[in-house]
C-alpha positions as CSV (number, residue, x, y, z in Angstrom):
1,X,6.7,18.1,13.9
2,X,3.0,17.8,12.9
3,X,1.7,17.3,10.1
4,X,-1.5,19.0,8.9
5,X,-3.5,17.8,5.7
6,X,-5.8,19.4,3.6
7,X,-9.0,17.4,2.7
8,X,-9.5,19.6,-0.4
9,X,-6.4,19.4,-1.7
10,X,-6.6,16.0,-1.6
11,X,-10.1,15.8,-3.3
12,X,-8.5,18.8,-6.6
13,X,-5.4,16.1,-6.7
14,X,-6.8,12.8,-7.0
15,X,-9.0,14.3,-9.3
16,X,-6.4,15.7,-11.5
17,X,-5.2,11.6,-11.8
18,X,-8.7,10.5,-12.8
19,X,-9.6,9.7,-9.2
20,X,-12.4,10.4,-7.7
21,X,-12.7,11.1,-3.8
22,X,-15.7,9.8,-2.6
23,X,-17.4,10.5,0.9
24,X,-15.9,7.8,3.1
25,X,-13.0,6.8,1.1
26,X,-10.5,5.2,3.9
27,X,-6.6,6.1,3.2
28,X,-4.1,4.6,5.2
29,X,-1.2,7.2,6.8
30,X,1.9,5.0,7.0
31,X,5.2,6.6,8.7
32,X,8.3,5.9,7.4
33,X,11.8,6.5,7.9
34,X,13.4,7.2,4.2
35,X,10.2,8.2,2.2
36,X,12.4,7.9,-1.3
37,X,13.0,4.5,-0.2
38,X,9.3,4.0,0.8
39,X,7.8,5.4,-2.1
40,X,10.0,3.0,-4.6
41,X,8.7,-0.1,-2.5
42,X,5.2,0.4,-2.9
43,X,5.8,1.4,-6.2
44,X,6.3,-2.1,-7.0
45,X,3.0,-2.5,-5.6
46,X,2.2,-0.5,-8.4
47,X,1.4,2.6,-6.4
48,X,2.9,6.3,-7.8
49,X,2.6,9.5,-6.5
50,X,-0.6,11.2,-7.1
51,X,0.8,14.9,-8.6
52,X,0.0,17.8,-6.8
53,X,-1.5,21.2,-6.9
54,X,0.5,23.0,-4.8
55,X,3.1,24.0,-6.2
56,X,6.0,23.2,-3.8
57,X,5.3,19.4,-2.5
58,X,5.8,18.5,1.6
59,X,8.9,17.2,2.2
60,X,7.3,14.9,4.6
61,X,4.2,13.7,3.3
62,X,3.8,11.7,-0.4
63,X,0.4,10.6,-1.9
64,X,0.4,7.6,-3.7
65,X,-2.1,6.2,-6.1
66,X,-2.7,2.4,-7.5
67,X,-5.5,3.8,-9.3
68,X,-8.2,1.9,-6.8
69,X,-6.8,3.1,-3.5
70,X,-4.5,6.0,-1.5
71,X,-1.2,5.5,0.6
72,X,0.0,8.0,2.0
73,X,3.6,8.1,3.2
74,X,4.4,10.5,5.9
75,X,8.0,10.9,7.6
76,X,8.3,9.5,10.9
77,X,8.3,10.8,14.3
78,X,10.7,9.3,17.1
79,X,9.1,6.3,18.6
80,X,6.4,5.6,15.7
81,X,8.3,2.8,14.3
82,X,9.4,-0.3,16.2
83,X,11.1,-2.4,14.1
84,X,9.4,-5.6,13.2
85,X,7.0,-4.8,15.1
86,X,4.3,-2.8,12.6
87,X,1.5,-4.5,11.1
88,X,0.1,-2.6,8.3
89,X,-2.5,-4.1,6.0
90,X,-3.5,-6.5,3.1
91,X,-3.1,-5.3,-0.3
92,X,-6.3,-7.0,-2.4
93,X,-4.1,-8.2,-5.3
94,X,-5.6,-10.5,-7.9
95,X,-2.7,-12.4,-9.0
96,X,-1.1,-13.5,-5.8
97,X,1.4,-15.8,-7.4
98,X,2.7,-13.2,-9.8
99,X,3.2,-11.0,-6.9
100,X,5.2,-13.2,-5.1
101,X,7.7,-13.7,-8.0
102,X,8.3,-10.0,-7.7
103,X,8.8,-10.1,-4.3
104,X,10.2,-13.6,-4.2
105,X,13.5,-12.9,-2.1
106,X,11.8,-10.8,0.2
107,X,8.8,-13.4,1.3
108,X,8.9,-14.3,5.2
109,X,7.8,-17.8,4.8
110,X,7.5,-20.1,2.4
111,X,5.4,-18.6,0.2
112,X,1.8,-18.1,-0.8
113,X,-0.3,-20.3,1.2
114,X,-4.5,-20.5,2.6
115,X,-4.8,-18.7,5.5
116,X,-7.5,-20.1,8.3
117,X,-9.1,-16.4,7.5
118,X,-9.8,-17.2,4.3
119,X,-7.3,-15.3,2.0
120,X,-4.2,-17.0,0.0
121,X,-1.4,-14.5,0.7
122,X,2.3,-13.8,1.3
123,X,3.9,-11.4,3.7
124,X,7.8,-9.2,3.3
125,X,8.8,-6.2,5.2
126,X,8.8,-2.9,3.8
127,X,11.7,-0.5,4.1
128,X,10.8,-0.1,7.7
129,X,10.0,-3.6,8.6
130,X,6.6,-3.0,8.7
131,X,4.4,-6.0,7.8
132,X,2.9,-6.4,4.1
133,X,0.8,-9.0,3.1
134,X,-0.3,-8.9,-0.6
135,X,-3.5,-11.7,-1.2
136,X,-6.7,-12.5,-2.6
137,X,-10.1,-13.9,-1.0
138,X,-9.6,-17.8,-1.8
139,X,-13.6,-17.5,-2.6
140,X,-12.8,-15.2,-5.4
141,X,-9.6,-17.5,-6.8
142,X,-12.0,-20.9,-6.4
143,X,-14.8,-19.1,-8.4
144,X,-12.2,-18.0,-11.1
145,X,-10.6,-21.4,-11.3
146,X,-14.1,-22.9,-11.4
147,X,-15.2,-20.6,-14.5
148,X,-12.2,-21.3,-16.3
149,X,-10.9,-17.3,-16.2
């Protein structure tokens, strides 16, 4: 099954949350396997879903909103996922450490910790083992340690 995706409709219901769609705005597409389950993860992420305009919503598709960025859950075709085997991204989170208390039984590690690329980040699997890691530039916490924020 394919699924097709309309730009406008995207633009009319990100801007019925307060969201504007701007030219060149990046969303990431992620496949899943339970997209109930999905969609409760990253909702700890603080992401929700961004209400539509249509009337009757894809069963297969979900927009979610943090209120800075788009993810977009789509269900999964046979031979998308390979368990523990699917990077996904970095979630830009201020507050690293209180992150990680939320997801403190799920961390694969030991923890937060300075990566040689220069963020301070944690990683868990979502529902579908697909790599999270939620950090912060370390130049950004230095400077707010620094200022006394």
């Amino acid at each position: 099954m394919q699924v097709r995706f309309c730009w406008d409709h995207a633009r009319r219901a990100t801007a019925m949350k307060g969201l504007e769609m701007m030219s060149g705005t990046v969303v990431a597409i992620l496949p899943c396997n339970d997209l109930d389950l999905s969609e409760r993860f990253y909702g700890r992420l603080g992401f929700t879903r961004i209400e539509s305009s249509v009337p009757k919503e894809s069963p297969t598709y979900r927009m979610l909103s943090n209120g800075n960025g788009q993810l977009h859950l789509t269900a999964t075709v046979e031979g998308w996922l390979v368990p523990g085997r699917n990077p996904f991204g970095l979630f830009y989170m201020e507050d690293v450490d209180t992150w990680a208390k939320e997801f403190r039984d799920e961390i694969l590690g030991t923890g937060p910790e300075e990566k040689p690329w220069g963020t301070y980040e944690f990683a868990v699997s979502d529902p579908d083992q697909t790599l999270v890691r939620v950090g912060w530039p370390m130049r950004l916490r230095k400077l707010r340690t620094t200022e006394g924020v």
